[in-house]
N, C-alpha and C positions, 0 to 999 in steps of 0.2 A: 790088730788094726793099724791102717797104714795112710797117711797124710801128705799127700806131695803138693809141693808151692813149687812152680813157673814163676820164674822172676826176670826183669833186667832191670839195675839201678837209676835208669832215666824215667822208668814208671812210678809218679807220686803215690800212685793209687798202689798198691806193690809195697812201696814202701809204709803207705798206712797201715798194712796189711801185714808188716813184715815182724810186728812186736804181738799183736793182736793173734795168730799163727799158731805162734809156741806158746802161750796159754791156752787154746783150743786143745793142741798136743795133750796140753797138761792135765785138763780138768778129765780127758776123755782116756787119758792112759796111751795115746795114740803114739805110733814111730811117723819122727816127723822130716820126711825126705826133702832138700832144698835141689831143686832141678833150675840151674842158671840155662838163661838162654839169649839168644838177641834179639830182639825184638822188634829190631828194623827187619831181619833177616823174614821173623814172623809176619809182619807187615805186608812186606813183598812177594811173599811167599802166596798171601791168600789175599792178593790184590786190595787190598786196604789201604795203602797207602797216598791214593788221590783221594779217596773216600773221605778220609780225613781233612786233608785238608783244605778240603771244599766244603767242609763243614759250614751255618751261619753265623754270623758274628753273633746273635744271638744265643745260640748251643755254644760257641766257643769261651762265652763269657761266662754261662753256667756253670760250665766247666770246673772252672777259674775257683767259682765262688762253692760248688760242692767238693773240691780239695779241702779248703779253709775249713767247712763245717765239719767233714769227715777227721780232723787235723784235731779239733775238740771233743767231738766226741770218739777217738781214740785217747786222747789227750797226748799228743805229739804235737812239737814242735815242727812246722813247718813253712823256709821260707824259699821263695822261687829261686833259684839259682840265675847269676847273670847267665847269660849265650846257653839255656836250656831249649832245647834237649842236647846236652854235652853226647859225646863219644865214650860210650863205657867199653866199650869191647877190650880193652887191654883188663881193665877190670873184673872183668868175666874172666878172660884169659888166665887170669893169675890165679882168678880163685881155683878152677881147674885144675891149675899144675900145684896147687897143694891138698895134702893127708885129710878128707872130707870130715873129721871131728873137729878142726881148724873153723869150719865156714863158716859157722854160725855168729861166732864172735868177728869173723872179718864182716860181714856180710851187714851186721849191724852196724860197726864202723866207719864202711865204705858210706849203706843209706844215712847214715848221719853228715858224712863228710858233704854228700850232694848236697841232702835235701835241708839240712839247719845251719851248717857254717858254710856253704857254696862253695868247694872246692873241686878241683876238676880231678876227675877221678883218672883221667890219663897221666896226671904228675906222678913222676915219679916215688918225690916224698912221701905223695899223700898215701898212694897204694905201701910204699915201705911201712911208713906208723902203724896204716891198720893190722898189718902181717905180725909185725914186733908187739901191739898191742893184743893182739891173739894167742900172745905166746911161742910166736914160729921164730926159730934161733936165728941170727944174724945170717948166717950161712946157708941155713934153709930158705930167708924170705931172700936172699940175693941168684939163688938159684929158681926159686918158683919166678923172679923178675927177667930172668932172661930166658927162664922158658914159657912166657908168655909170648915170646918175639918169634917161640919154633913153629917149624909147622905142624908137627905133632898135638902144640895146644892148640892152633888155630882148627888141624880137624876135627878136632876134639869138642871144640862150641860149636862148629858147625853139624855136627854128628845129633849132640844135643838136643839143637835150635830144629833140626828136620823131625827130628824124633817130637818135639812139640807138635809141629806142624802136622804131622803124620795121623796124632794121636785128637787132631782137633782144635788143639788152641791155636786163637786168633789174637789174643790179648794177653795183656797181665795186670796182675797178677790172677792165673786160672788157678784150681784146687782138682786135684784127683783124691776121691776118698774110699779108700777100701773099708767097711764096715766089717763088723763082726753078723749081720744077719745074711750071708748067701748070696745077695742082691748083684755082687760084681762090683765095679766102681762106677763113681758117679764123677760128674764132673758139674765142676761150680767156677765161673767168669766173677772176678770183683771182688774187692775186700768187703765190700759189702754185701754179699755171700757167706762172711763166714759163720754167722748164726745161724746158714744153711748146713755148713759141711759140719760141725757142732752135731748138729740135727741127725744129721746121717752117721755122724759115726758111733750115736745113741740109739741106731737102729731105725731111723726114719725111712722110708722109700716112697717117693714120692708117688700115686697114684695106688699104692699099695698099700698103705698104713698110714695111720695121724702120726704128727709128729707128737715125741715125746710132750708131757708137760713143762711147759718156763722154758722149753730149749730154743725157742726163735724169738729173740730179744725185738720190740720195737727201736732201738735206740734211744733208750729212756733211761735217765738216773734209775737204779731201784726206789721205789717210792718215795716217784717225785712228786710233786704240787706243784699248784698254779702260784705264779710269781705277782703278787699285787690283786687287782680288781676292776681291770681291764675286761670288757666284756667281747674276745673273741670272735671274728668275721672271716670265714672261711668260703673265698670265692672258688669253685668245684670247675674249672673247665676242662668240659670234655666233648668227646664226638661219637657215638656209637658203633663206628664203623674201626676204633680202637679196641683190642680187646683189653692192654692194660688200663682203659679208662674201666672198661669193665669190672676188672679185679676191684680197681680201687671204690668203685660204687657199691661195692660189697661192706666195705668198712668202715667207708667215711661217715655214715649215720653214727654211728658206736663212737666212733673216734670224737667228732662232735659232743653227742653227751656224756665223753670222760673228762673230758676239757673245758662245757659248756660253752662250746661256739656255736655260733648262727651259720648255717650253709646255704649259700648263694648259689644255688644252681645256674651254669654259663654254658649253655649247649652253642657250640659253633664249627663252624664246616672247616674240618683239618684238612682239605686239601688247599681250599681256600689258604691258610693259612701258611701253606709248604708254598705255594705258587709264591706268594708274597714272600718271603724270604729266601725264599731260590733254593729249596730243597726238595731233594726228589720226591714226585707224586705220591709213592709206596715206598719209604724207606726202607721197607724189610726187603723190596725187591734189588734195592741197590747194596743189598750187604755182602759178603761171601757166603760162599755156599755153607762154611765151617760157622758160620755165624747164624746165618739160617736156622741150621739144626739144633744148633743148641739152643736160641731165641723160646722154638714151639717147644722143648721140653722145661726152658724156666716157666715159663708161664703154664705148665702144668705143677710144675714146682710150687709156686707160688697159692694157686687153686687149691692144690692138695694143703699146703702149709694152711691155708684159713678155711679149707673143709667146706669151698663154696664150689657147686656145678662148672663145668667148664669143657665146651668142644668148640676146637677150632671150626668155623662156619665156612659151607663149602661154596658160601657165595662168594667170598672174600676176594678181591677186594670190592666192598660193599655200598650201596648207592644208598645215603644215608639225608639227603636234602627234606624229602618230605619227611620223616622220620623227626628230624631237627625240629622244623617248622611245627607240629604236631607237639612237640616239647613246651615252643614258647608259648604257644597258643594255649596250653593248658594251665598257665599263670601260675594261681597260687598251688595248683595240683601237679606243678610241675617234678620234683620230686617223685611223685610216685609212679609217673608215665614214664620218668625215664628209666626207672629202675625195671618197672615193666619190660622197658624196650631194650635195654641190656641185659635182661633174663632171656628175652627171648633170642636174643640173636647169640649171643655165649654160651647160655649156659639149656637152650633149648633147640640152636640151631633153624631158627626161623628167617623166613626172608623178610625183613623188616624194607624192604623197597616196593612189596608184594602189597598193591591196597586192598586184596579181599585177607592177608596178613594181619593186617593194620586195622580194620573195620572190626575183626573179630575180637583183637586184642582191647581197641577203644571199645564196644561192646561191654566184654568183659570186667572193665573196668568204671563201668558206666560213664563211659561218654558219650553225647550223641557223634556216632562215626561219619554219620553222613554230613553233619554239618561243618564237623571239625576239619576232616578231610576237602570239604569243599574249601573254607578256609585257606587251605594249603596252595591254596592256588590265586590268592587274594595279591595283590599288588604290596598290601603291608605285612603280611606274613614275611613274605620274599625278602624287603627291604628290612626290616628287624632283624634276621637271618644275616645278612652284608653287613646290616651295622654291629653285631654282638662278635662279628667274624673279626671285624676293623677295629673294635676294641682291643680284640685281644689281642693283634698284633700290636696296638699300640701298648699296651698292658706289658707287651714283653714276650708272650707268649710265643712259644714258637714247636710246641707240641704238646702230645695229649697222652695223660691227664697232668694238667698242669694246676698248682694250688696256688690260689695268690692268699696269705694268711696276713690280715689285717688285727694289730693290735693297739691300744694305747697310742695312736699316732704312727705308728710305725707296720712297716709291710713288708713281705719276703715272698720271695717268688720259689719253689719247687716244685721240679719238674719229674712225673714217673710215679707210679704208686710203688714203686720200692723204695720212695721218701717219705714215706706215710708218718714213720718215727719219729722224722726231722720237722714234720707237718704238723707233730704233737707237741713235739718240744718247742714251737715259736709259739702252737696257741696257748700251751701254757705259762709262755713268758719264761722258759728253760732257750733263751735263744742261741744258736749259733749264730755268726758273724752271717752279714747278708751281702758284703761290698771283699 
C-alpha cells in the first residue's frame, strides 16, 4: 500500500496535514511518498488563481478561522506568518537536490519554521538548520544549497509541479492512495480528507463498499461529553438546490440527538445569497475543470461514507424558490418536508421545481397540495422567503449548508457538511476557537 502527499510549505492546510499523514502511514502499514510541488505553479496552471482571490470577505474570513480550529483539533501550533504567502520555491528546491530519506525530517522543520515561528523559508539560515537538523553533513547541506540555484533543480520542481497538474490536483495538500483491494488509486483534496484516505487504504472504495468500522473519525475526542448544561441550538441553513446541504440533512437529526441540540430549520435562496456577496451564481461552474471532477466524486465519497442515496440531479442547476417557500409554509412540519424535498431531489432525482412533482410529494406526506402550493404564490410566502435570505447574510452566511451553533451565550458559524464534526464538538461545548 502506497500513500502520496502533494505538498508546498505556504499551504497551512498541508501543513495541518503534514504530522497527521505519517500516522495514517503508521496505523495502516502504508509507504508514505512526500511529492513537493508549487503551488502557485498548480494554481496557474488550472486557472485558479483569480478564482481565489475574488473570493468574499465573508469565505475569506472562514477561512482564517477554519485553519485555527483545524490547528486543535490536529493539536498543532499554528501562527499566520507576517508577508504570507512567503516565496517557498527555493525551499522546494533544496528539498529536491537532497537523498529523499532526508525529507521528512526537513520537511517538518521547514513547516514549523513558516507556519509556528514565522520564518522566511527563502533565508538562507533558515533552509541551512533544517538540512543540519535532518542530519545532512555540512558539506552536503552546502551543496544541496547551491543546487537549488541550478537549473537542473529548478526543472526538477517544475517536472513535479506538471506531474501534479497532470495527474489532477488543483490544491494542497491532495492525497493519492494506492490500496491493497484492486480498486486503483484514489485521490483525496484536504487534510481534512484524511479519515478518508485512512478509510481507503483499509480497503474502503467509495460507491463500492462501506467503509471500514471507526475508520472515518467525526473530529471528535474518543469519548467525549458534553462540556456543562447548556442546552444546544443548532441553526441548519440550507437550500435544496445544494446537494452538500443534502448530505448533511442526512445527519444532522442524529447529530442533534448525540448532543441534545434543538435544530432550527433556515431554508433560504443560495443564489440570493451569492448575488449579495458578489459570488458567482453556481460556484461549481466557476471552478476548474480538475476541481469539477473531483468535487462529483467527493460527494459520492462522502454518500457512500454515511451509507445515504445520492445522484447528482440532471436538473442541476435547480429552480428551488417554490420548493423553499413550500418549507416555510410547513411551520412546525418543516423538518420533515424538507427532508422530503432533499430526498427527492438527491437521492431520487426529482424535479422539485415541477408542481405536479411537488403536489404528489405534499400528497404523500399529507399536506393539502392545493392549498399549500397556492400559498406559494402569497405576497408573504415570497416576503418570509427575502427576509430568512437577509438574515442569513446578515448572520454571516455566505454558503450552504451553513450551521450557526448557539451555546451557553456563545455562537459559531460553520460552513459545509464536511464540518459536521466541528459542528459536534461546539454543541457539545468541546469548542474550537471561533475568532
Amino acid at each position: 500500500m502506497r500513500l502520496e502527499y502533494y505538498f508546498d510549505f505556504s499551504c497551512p492546510f498541508a501543513y495541518l496535514g503534514s504530522i497527521e499523514v505519517e500516522a495514517v502511514a503508521r496505523r495502516t502499514g502504508a509507504e508514505l511518498v512526500w511529492r513537493p510541488m508549487l503551488l502557485g505553479g498548480v494554481l496557474r496552471a488550472v486557472g485558479a488563481e483569480q478564482t481565489l482571490a475574488a473570493e468574499p470577505a465573508a469565505r475569506r474570513k472562514d477561512h482564517l478561522v477554519d485553519m485555527r480550529r483545524w490547528s486543535e483539533v490536529r493539536d498543532l501550533a499554528l501562527v499566520m506568518p507576517p508577508g504570507h504567502p512567503q516565496r517557498t520555491v527555493r525551499a522546494l528546491r533544496t528539498i529536491v537536490a537532497v537523498e529523499e530519506r532526508r525529507w521528512p525530517a526537513i520537511i517538518h522543520d521547514l513547516y514549523a519554521a513558516y507556519w509556528e515561528r514565522g520564518e522566511p523559508l527563502e533565508d538562507t539560515a533558515t533552509l541551512r538548520r533544517a538540512l543540519n537538523a535532518a542530519g545532512v553533513t555540512a558539506s552536503a547541506a552546502e551543496q544541496a544549497l547551491a543546487a537549488a540555484d541550478t537549473q537542473p533543480c529548478k526543472d526538477e520542481l517544475r517536472r513535479r509541479t506538471d506531474e501534479a497538474v497532470a495527474r489532477g490536483v488543483f490544491g494542497a495538500p491532495t492525497l493519492f492512495v494506492h490500496g491493497s483491494n484492486g480498486a486503483g488509486e484514489q485521490m483525496f483534496w484536504g487534510q481534512d480528507r484524511l479519515e478518508m484516505a485512512e478509510a481507503a487504504l483499509r480497503g474502503w472504495h467509495p460507491g463500492k463498499n462501506a467503509p471500514p468500522a471507526g475508520s472515518l473519525l467525526s473530529g471528535l475526542p474518543q469519548g467525549a461529553a458534553a462540556v456543562g448544561d447548556a442546552s444546544p441550538v443548532i441553526q441548519f441553513w440550507y437550500d435544496f438546490s445544494s446537494p452538500w446541504s443534502y448530505l448533511a440533512s442526512t445527519q444532522i437529526v442524529a447529530l442533534a440527538a448525540r448532543t441534545g441540540a434543538r435544530i432550527d430549520w433556515r431554508p433560504m435562496l443560495l443564489g440570493a445569497v451569492f448575488k449579495d456577496i458578489g459570488s458567482p451564481n453556481v460556484p461549481l461552474f466557476a471552478m476548474s475543470e480538475s476541481k469539477r471532477r473531483y468535487i462529483g466524486r467527493d460527494l459520492e465519497a462522502w454518500a457512500s461514507a454515511w451509507q445515504v442515496p445520492f445522484r447528482w440531479n440532471r436538473h442541476f442547476p435547480m429552480k428551488t424558490v417554490t420548493a423553499l417557500r413550500l418549507a416555510i409554509l410547513a411551520k412546525g412540519r418543516v423538518a420533515e418536508l424538507s427532508l422530503a424535498l432533499f430526498r427527492a431531489a438527491w437521492g431520487e432525482d426529482r424535479n422539485i421545481d415541477d408542481p405536479a412533482e411537488l403536489a404528489d410529494l405534499l400528497t404523500g406526506h399529507g399536506f393539502d397540495a392545493e392549498a399549500m402550493l397556492a400559498g406559494t404564490r402569497e405576497p408573504e410566502a415570497k416576503q418570509r422567503l427575502i427576509d430568512a435570505t437577509a438574515e442569513a447574510v446578515k448572520r454571516g452566511v455566505f454558503g450552504a449548508p451553513t450551521f450557526l451553533v448557539a451555546r451557553g451565550g456563545d455562537e459559531r458559524l460553520f460552513w459545509g457538511q464536511d464540518r459536521m464534526g466541528l459542528v459536534e464538538r461546539a454543541a457539545l461545548g468541546v469548542t474550537p476557537p471561533s475568532t
